[in-house]
C-alpha positions as CSV (number, residue, x, y, z in Angstrom):
1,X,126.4,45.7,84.8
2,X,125.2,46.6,88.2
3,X,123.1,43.7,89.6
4,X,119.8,46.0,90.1
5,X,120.2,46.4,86.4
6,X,120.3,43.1,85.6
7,X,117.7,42.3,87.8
8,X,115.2,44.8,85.9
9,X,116.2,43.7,82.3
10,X,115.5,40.1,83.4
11,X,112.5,40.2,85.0
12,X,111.0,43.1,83.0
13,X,107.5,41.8,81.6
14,X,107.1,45.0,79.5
15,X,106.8,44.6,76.2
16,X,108.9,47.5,75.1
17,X,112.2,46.5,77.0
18,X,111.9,43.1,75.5
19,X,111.2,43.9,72.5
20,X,114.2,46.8,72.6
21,X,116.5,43.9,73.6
22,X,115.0,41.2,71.1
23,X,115.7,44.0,68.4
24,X,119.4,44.7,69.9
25,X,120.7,40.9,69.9
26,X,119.2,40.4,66.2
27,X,120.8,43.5,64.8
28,X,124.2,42.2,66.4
29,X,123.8,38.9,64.7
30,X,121.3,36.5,66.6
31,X,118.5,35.1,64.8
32,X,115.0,36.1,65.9
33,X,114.7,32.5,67.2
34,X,118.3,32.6,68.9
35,X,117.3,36.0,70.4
36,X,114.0,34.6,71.5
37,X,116.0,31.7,73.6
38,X,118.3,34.1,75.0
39,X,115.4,36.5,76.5
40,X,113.3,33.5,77.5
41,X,116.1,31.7,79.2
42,X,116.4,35.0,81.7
43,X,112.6,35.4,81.7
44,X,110.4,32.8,80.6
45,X,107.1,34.6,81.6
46,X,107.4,37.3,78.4
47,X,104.7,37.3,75.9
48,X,105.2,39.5,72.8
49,X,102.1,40.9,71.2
50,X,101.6,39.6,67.7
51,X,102.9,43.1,66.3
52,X,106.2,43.0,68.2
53,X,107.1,39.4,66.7
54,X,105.9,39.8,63.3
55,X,108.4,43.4,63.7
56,X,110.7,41.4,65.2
57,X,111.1,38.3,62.4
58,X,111.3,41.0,59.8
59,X,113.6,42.6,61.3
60,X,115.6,39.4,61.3
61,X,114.5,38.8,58.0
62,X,116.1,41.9,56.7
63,X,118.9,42.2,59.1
64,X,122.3,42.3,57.5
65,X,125.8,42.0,60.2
């Protein structure tokens, strides 16, 4: 990955990105709370609406790898 990518994916503050990503590491197997760690160990700032992490947990809820 180039580095100006990484650079935007980490220090995006836009909801949809995160939540794209979020969505992307728990249908390859991360819980919501292990994907949660991951995007808030390369951004800390983020803050999910209350929509996105209720989508989010169901999605983890009902995710099947």
């Amino acid at each position: 990955m180039a580095t100006d990518q990484r650079w935007h994916c980490t220090k995006s503050r836009t909801n949809s990105t995160i939540t794209g990503l979020a969505g992307y590491l728990i249908n390859s197997g991360s819980s919501y709370d292990q994907a949660m760690e991951i995007i808030l160990t390369a951004n800390p700032e983020i803050d999910l609406r209350e929509a996105q992490t209720s989508f989010l947990q169901a999605l983890a809820k009902n995710s099947v790898v």
